[in-house]
C-alpha positions in Angstrom: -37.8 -34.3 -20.1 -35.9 -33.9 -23.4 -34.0 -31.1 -21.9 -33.0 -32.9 -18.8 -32.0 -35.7 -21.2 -29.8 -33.3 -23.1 -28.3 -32.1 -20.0 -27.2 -35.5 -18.5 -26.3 -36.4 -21.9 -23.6 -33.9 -21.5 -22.9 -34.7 -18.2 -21.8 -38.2 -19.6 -20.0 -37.1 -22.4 -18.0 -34.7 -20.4 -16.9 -37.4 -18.0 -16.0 -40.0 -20.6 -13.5 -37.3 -22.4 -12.1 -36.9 -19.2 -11.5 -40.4 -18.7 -10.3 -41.0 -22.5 -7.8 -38.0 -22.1 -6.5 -39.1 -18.9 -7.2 -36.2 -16.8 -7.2 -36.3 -12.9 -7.2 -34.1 -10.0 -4.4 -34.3 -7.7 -4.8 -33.5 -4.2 -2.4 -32.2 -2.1 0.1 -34.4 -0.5 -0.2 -34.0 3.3 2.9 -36.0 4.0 4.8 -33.5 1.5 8.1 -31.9 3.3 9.8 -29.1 0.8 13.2 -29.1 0.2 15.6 -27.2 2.6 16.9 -23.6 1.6 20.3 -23.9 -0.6 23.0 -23.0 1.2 24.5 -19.4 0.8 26.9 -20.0 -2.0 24.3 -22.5 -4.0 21.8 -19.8 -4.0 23.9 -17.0 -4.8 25.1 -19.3 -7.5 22.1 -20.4 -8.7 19.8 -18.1 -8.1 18.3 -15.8 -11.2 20.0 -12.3 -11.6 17.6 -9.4 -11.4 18.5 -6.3 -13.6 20.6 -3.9 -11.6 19.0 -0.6 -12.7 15.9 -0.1 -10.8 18.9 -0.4 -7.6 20.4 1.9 -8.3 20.9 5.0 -6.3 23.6 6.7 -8.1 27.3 7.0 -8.2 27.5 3.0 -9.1 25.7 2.1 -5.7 23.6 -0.2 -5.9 21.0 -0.8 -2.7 18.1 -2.6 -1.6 15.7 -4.3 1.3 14.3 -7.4 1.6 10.7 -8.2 1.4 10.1 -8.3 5.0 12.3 -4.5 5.5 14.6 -6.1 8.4 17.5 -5.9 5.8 19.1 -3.3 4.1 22.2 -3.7 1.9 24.2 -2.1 -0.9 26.7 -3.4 -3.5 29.3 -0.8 -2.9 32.5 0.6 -2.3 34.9 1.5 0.7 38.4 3.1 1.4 39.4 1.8 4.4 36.6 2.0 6.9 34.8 4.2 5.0 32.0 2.5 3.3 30.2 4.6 0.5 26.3 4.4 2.0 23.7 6.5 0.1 21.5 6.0 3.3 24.1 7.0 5.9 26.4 9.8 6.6 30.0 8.5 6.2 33.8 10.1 5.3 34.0 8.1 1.8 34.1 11.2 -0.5 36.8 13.1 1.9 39.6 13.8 -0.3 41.6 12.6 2.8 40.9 9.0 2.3 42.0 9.3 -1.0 45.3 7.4 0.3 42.9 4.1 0.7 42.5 1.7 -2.6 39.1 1.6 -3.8 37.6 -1.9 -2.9 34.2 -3.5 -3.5 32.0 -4.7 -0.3 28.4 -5.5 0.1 27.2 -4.0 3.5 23.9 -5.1 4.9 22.6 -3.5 8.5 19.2 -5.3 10.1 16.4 -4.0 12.3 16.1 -7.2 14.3 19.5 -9.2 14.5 21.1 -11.7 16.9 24.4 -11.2 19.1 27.9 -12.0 17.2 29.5 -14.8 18.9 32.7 -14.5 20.6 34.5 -16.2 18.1 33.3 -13.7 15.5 34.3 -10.2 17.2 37.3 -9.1 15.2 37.9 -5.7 16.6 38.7 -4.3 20.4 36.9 -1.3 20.3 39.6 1.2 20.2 41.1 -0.9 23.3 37.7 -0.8 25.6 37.0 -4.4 24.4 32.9 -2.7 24.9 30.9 -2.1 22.4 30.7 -4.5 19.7 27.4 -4.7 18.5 25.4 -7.4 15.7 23.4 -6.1 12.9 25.9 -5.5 10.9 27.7 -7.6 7.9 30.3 -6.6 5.7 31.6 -8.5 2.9 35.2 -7.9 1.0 36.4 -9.6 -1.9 38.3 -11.5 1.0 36.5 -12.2 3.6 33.0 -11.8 5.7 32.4 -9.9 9.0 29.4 -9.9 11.2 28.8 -7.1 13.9 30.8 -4.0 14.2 31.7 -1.4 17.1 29.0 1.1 17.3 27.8 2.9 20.3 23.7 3.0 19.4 21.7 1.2 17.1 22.1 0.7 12.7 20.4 2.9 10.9 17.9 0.5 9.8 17.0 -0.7 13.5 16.4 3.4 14.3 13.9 3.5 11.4 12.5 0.0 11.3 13.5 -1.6 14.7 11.0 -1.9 17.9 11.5 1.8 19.0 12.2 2.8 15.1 10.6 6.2 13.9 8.8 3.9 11.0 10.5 6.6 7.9 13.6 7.5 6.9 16.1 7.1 3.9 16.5 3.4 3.8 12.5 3.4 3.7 12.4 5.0 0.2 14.7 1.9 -0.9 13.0 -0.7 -3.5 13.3 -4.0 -2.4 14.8 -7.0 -3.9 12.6 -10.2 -4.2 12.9 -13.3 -2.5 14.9 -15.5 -4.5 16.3 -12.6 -6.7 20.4 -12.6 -7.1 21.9 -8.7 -7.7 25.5 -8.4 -8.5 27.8 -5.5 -9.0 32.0 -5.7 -9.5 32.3 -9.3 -8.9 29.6 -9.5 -5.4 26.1 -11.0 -5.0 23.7 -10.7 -2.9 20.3 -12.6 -2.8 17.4 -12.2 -0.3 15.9 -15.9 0.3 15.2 -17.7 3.4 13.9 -15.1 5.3 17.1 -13.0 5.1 19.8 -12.1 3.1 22.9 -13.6 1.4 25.8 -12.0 -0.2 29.1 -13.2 -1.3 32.1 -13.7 -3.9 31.5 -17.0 -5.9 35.5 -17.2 -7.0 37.0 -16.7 -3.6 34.1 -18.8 -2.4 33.5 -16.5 0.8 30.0 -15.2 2.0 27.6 -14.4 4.8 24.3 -14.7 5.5 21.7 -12.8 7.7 18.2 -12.8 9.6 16.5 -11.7 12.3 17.5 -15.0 13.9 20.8 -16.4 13.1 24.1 -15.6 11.1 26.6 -17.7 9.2 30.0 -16.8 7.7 31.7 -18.8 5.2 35.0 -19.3 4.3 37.1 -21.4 1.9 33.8 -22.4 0.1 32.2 -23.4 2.4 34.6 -26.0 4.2 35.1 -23.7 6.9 32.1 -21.2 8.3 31.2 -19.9 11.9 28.3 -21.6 13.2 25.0 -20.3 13.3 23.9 -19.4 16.7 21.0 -21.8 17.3 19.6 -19.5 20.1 21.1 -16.2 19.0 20.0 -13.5 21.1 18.5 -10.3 19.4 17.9 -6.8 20.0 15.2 -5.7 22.4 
């Protein structure tokens, strides 16, 4: 009896320095909605910047994918249409191209992407008008661009897509966490809300991509394309 005694002795004691401390136990709110995501600049603005090194892949590139692999992007460089991509072959290094100024552009390519809208096509296709594909977004210290004219699929969509061989270059890529910023000559890019952001705070332009909808901004924000609200994808 004397042990029991002690026990619920404790017991009390216990519960009475709970109560003279003021501890409680808070249960989950049901009724509890989170915030909305910020929009592209606020989170690109806000947003903690991760330490560049570990993204590097040489030749002051710096790549990454996001946390779910439909994204792949990198802080780079282009001379004219030639975008410097570690993961792709491309004509940036032709001493040809030479004639171009240097420019920095963050380039991200998706597995799974919707359709640009016909407001957003900015190129005829050599004249064909055919072949103006999503998946693509390209961002100059100017301006943002979605979809590009391609005659297959992005190099991401043949390794990661729904027919994609599951390896490849852009599979040895680290990834950037959700919510991390990255920034390289003046650009940022952030992977949150299920995609990816990148953009140039001063000029106040920037895009943003997922497997379900794409926005471009312009003039901070006061002007942007809309976000398709039932944006087709890729098969």
């Amino acid at each position: 009896m004397g042990a029991m005694r002690r026990t619920f002795l404790g017991i009390l004691a216990a519960f009475l320095l709970l109560a003279a401390t003021g501890c409680s136990f808070q249960a989950k709110d049901p009724n509890y909605v989170p915030p909305p995501p910020l929009a592209a600049l606020e989170q690109l603005k806000q947003a903690p910047l991760a330490d560049p090194a570990p993204f590097s892949s040489g030749g002051d590139v710096i790549s990454f994918t996001t946390p779910d692999r439909n994204a792949a992007c990198s802080l780079t460089s282009s001379k004219g249409e030639h975008i410097n991509l570690p993961y792709e072959q491309n004509g940036y290094s032709d001493s040809a191209n030479n004639k171009f100024p240097t420019v920095p552009v963050a380039h991200c390519e998706l597995a799974v992407y919707p359709k640009p809208e016909l407001t957003d096509v900015k190129d005829d296709c050599a004249g064909t008008g055919v072949g103006y594909l999503g998946g693509v977004a390209l961002l100059t210290p100017e301006k943002a661009v979605y979809g590009e004219c391609r005659s297959g699929v992005t190099q991401l969509e043949s390794e990661a897509g729904p027919k994609g061989i599951r390896s490849g270059p852009i599979s040895q890529l680290p990834v950037l966490a959700e919510g991390q910023n990255i920034e390289r000559n003046g650009l940022r890019c952030s992977a949150y809300n299920d995609g990816v952001a990148c953009g140039n705070l001063s000029a106040g332009v920037a895009f943003f991509v997922s497997r379900d909808r794409y926005e471009l901004i312009l003039d901070g924000g006061k002007t942007a394309s809309p976000s398709p609200a039932e944006a087709g994808k890729t098969p």
